[in-house]
C-alpha positions as CSV (number, residue, x, y, z in Angstrom):
1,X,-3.9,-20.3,-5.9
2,X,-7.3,-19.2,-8.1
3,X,-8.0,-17.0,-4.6
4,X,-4.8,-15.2,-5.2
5,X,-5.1,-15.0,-9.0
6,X,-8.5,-13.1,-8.4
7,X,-7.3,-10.8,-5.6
8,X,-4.3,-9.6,-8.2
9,X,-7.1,-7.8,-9.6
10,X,-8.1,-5.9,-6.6
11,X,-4.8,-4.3,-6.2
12,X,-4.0,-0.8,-8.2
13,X,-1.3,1.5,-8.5
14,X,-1.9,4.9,-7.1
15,X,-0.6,7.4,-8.9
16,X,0.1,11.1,-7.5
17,X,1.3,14.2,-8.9
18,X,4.4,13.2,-5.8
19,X,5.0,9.5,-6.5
20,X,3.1,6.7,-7.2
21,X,2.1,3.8,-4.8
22,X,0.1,0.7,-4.2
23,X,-3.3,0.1,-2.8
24,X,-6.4,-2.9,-2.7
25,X,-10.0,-3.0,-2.7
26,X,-11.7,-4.4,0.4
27,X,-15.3,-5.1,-0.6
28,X,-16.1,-5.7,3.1
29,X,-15.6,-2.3,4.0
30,X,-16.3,-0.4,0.0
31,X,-13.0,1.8,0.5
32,X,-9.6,1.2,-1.1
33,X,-6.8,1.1,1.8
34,X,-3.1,2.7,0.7
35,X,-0.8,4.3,2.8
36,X,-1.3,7.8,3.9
37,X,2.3,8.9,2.6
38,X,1.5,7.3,-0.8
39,X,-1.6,10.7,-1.3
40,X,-0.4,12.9,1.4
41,X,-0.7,16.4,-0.4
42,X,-3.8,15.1,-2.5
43,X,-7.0,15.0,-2.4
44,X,-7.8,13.6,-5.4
45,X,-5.7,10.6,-7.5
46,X,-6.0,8.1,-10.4
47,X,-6.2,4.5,-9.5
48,X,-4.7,2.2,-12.3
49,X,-5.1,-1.7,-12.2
50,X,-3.8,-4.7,-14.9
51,X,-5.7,-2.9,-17.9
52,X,-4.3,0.3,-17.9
53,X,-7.8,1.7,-17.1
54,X,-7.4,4.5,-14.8
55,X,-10.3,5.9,-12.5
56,X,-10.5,9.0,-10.4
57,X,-10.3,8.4,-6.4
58,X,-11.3,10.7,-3.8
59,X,-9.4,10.6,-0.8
60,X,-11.8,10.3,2.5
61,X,-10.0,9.5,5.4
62,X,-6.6,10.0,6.3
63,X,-5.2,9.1,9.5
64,X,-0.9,10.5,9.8
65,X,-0.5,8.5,13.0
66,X,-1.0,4.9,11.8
67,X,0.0,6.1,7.9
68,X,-3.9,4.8,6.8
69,X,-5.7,6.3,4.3
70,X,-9.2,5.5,2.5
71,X,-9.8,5.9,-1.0
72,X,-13.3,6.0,-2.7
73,X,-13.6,5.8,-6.9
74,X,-17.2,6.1,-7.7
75,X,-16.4,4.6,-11.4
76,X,-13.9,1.9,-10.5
77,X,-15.9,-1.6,-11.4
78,X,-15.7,-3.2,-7.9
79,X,-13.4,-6.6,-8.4
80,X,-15.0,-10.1,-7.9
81,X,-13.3,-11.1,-4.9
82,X,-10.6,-9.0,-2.4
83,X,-8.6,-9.7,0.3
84,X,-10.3,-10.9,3.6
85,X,-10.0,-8.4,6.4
86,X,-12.6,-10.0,8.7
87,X,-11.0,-13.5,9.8
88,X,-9.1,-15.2,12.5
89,X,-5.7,-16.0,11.5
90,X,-3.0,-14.9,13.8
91,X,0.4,-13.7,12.1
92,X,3.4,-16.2,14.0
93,X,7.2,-16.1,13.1
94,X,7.8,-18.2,9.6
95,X,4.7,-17.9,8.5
96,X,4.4,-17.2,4.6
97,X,3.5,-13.8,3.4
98,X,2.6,-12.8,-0.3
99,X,3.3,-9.0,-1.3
100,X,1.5,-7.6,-4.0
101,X,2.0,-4.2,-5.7
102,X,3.3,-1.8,-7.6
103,X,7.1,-1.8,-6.8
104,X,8.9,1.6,-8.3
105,X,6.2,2.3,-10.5
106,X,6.7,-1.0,-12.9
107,X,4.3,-3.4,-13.9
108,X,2.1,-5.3,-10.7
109,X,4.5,-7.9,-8.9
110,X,4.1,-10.5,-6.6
111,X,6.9,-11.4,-4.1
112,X,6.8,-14.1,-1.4
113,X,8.7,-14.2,1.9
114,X,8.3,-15.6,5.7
115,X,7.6,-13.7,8.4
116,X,10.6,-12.2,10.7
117,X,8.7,-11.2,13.6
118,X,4.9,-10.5,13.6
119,X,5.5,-7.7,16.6
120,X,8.6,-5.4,15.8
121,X,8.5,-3.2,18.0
122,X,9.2,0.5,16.3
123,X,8.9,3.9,17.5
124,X,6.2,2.6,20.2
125,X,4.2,0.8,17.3
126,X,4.2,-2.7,16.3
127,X,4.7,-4.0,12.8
128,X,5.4,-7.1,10.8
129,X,8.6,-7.7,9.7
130,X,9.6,-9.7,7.1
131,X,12.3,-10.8,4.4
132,X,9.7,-10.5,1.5
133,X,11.3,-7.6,-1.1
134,X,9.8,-4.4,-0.6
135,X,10.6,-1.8,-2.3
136,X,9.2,2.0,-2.8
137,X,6.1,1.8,-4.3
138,X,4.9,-1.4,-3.0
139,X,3.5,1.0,-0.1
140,X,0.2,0.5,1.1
141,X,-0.4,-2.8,-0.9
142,X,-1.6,-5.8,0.7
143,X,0.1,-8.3,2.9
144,X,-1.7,-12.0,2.4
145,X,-1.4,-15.3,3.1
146,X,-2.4,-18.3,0.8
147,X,-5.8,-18.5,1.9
148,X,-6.2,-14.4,0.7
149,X,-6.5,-13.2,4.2
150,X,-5.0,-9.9,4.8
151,X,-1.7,-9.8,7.6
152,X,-0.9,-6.6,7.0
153,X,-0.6,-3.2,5.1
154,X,3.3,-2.3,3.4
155,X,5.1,0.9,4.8
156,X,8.6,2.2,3.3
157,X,9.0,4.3,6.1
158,X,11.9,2.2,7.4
159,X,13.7,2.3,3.8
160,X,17.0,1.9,5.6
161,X,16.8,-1.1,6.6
162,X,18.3,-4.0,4.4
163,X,16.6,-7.1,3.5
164,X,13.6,-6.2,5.7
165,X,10.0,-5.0,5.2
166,X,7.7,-4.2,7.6
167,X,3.7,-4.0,7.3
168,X,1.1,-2.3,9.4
169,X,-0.7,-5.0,11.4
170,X,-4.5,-5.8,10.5
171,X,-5.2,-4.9,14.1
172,X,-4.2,-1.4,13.5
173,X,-5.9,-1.3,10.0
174,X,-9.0,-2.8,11.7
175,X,-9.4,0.2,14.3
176,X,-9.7,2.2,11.4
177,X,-12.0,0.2,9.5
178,X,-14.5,0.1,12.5
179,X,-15.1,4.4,11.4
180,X,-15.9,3.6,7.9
181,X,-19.8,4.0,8.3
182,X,-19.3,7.1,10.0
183,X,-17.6,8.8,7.0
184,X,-19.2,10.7,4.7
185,X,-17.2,10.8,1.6
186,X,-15.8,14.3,2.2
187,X,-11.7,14.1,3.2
188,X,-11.9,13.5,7.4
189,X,-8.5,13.2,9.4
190,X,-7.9,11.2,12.1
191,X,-6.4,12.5,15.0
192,X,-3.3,11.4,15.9
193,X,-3.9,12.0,19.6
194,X,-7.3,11.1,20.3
195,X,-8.0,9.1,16.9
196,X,-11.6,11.2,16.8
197,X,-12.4,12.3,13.5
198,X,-12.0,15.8,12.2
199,X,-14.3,16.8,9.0
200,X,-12.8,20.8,8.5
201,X,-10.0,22.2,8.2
202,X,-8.5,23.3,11.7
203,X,-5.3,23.9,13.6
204,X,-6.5,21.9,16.8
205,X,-8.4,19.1,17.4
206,X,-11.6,19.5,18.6
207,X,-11.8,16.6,20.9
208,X,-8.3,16.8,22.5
209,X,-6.9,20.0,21.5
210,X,-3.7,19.0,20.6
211,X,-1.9,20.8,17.2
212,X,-3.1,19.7,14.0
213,X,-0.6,20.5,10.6
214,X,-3.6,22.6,8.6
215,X,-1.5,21.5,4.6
216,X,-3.5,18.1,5.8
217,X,-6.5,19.1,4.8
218,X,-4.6,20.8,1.5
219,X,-3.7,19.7,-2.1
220,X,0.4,20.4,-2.6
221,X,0.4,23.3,-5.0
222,X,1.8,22.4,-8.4
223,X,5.0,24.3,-9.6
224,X,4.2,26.6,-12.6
225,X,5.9,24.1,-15.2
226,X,2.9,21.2,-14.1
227,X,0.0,23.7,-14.6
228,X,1.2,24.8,-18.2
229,X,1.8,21.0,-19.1
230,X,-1.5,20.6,-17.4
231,X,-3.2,22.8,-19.5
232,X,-1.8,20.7,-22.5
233,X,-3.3,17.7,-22.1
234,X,-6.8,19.3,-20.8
235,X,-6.5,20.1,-24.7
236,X,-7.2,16.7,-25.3
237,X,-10.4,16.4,-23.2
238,X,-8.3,14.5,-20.5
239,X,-8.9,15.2,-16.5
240,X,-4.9,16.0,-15.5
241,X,-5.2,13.8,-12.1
242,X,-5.4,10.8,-14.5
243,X,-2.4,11.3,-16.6
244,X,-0.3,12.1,-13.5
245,X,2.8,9.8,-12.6
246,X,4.5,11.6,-9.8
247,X,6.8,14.7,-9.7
248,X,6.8,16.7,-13.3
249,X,5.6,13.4,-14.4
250,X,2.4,12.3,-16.4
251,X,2.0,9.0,-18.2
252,X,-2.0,8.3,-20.2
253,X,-3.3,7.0,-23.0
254,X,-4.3,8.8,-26.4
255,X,-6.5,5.9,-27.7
256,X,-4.1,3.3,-28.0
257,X,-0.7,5.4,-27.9
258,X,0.8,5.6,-24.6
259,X,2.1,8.6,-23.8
260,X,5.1,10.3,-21.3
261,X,6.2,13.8,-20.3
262,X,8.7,14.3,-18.1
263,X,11.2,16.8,-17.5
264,X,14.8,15.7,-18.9
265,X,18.3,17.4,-17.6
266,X,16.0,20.2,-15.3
267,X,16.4,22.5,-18.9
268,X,14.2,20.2,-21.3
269,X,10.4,18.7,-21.4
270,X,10.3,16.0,-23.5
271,X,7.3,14.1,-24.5
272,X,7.3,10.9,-26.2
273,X,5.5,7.3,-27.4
274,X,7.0,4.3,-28.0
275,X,4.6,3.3,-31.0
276,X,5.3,-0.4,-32.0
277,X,7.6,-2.8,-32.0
278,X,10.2,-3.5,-35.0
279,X,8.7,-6.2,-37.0
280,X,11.0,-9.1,-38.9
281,X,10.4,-7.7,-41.9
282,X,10.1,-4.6,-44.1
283,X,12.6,-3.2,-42.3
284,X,14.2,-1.0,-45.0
285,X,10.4,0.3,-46.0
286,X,10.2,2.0,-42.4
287,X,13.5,3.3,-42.2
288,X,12.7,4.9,-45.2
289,X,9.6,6.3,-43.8
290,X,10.7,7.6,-40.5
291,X,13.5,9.2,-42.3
292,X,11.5,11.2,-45.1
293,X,8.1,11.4,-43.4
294,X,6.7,15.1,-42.3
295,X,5.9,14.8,-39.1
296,X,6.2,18.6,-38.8
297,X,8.2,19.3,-35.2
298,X,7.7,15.9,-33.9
299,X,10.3,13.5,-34.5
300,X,10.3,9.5,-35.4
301,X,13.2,7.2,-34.1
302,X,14.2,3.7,-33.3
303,X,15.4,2.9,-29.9
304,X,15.7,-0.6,-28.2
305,X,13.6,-2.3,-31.2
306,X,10.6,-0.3,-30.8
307,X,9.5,3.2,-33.0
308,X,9.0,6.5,-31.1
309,X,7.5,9.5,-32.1
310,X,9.2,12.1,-29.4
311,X,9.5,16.1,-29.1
312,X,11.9,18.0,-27.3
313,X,11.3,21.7,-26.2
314,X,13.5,24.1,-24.1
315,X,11.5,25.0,-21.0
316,X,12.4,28.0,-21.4
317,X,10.6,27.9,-24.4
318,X,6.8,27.6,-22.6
319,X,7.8,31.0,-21.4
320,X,7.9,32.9,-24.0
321,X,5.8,34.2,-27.4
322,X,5.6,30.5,-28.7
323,X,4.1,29.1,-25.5
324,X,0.3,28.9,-27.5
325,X,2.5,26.8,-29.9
326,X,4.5,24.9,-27.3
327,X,1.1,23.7,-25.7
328,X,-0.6,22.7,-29.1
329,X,2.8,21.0,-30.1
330,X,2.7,18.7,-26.8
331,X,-1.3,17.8,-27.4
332,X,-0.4,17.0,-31.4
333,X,2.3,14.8,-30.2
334,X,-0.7,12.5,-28.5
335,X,-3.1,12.6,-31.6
336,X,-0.3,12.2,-34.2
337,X,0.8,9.1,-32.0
338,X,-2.5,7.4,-32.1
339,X,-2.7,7.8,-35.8
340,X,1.2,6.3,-36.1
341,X,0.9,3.6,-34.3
342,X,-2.4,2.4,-36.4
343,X,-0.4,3.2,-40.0
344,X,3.1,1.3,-38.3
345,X,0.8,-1.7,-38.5
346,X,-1.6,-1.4,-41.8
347,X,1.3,-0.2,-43.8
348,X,4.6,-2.4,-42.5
349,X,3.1,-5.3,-39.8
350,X,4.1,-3.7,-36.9
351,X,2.9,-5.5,-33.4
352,X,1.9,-2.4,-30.9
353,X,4.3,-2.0,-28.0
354,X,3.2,-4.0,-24.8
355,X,2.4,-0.6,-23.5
356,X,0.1,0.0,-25.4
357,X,-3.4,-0.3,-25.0
């Protein structure tokens, strides 16, 4: 199982300002492989693997039809070994899968499960079924058996169906691969009639002529409320892409802090760290301190065993005369965070959270 151990580490969360989803590293073919519904509406995402590091990836190749897309991340440190796309193993009924990913957005998980039916037959496609868990955001992660050769790709398109997953086959995935040296790192769609590639942005295919949606070749516009919490955290020198986590969401690291804002009850933005972890003792020094410390309009609590520093603003409130001081307020929170967590364990022995970095 040291083969599957070291593959773990070519798998990543990809993470969107629409959702977040899973995708691996093939260093036969140099490109990352996710689903195309886990980017569609980007062109440009954050890749996060075990350490928390997050990397910018361009997206190169997209093909709708066969929900494939390519990934390139200049800076990503390629991974030591990958999955094995170029063998000769043929997926049969019971044969035992491996799922790896990122399901709902939590921590990387590994699931295991036979296989139903290598050729379910869907919507004039086939896929492999199985009775491994899959679950939204394990899309576009990899498919394996124990020897680390890929089956398969994950798709929650069929998210109806109970107790079943399905994976895109490595047949299909391998048509694709074969176009790899043709790309040239610029965003290229596949078409879904002809499968030629198409490198600008048109309403037609140029091979075939049949309609082509034109928002393809697009990034989704954010809503007003991203771009001014955007424009926060550029403050702190930090690319937005990276700190995104899906729909009004963003997640990064200020040094060591972790930190999250989100949109609470569609009226408030809150941003918040969770700081450390209660220790055993010294407990009445630190209530003490969160209670009488100035930590001017942020605010220092205790939830679940573990110190936050949090603020809460009215959204309202980035629309108005204070917005300048809104902005500043969210971008403090992160460096006052950083500082915290550093004092929570010089001053009272407190261990960092495990989300921490």
């Amino acid at each position: 199982m040291s083969t599957i151990k070291n593959i773990e580490q070519s798998v990543y969360r990809i993470n969107t300002a629409n959702g977040s989803g899973t995708g691996f590293y093939s260093l036969e073919n140099d490109v990352i492989v996710t689903n195309y519904h886990v980017v569609a509406g980007s062109l440009t995402v954050s890749i996060e693997g075990q350490d928390k590091n997050r990397y910018l990836a361009k997206v190169i190749y997209v093909h709708p039809g066969k929900d494939i897309a390519f990934l390139k991340a200049d800076e990503l440190p390629k991974p030591s070994e990958t999955v094995i796309t170029q063998h000769n193993h043929e997926t049969n009924s019971r044969d035992k899968v491996i799922v790896l990913g990122y399901p709902f957005g939590m921590p990387f998980t590994v699931t295991e499960g036979i296989v139903s039916n290598p050729k379910q037959l869907i919507n004039g496609s086939n896929f492999i079924q199985t009775d491994a868990a899959i679950n939204p955001g394990n899309s576009g992660g990899p498919v394996i058996n124990e020897k680390g050769e890929l089956l398969g790709i994950v798709t929650s398109k069929f998210s109806d169906a109970d107790n079943m997953g399905f994976a895109i086959p490595l047949e299909t995935l391998g048509e694709e691969l074969e176009i790899v040296g043709e790309l040239n790192d610029e965003f290229t769609l596949g078409c879904h009639s002809c499968n030629g590639l198409i490198e600008e942005k048109t309403s037609y295919c140029p091979n075939c002529g049949t309609d082509v949606d034109e928002r393809i070749f697009e990034e989704s516009p954010l809503s007003d409320l991203s771009l001014k919490v955007e424009e926060a955290i550029g403050k702190l020198e930090i690319n937005p892409v990276l700190a995104r986590s899906g729909s009004e969401q963003w997640t990064f690291h200020q040094g060591s802090a972790e930190i999250r804002m989100f949109v609470y009850d569609h009226n408030y933005l809150f941003a918040t760290s969770p700081l450390n972890d209660l220790p055993r003792t010294k407990l009445a020094d630190i209530y003490e301190y969160i209670l009488t410390a100035d930590t001017g309009e942020h605010r220092l609590s205790i939830s679940d065993n573990q110190i936050y520093l949090s603020y809460r603003i009215h959204i309202s409130d980035l629309y108005s005369d204070h917005r300048d001081e809104v902005l500043d307020g969210l971008a403090q929170l992160a460096l006052k965070a950083d500082d915290l967590d550093d004092l929570f364990i010089n001053e009272f022995g407190a261990k960092m959270t495990h989300y921490s970095k």
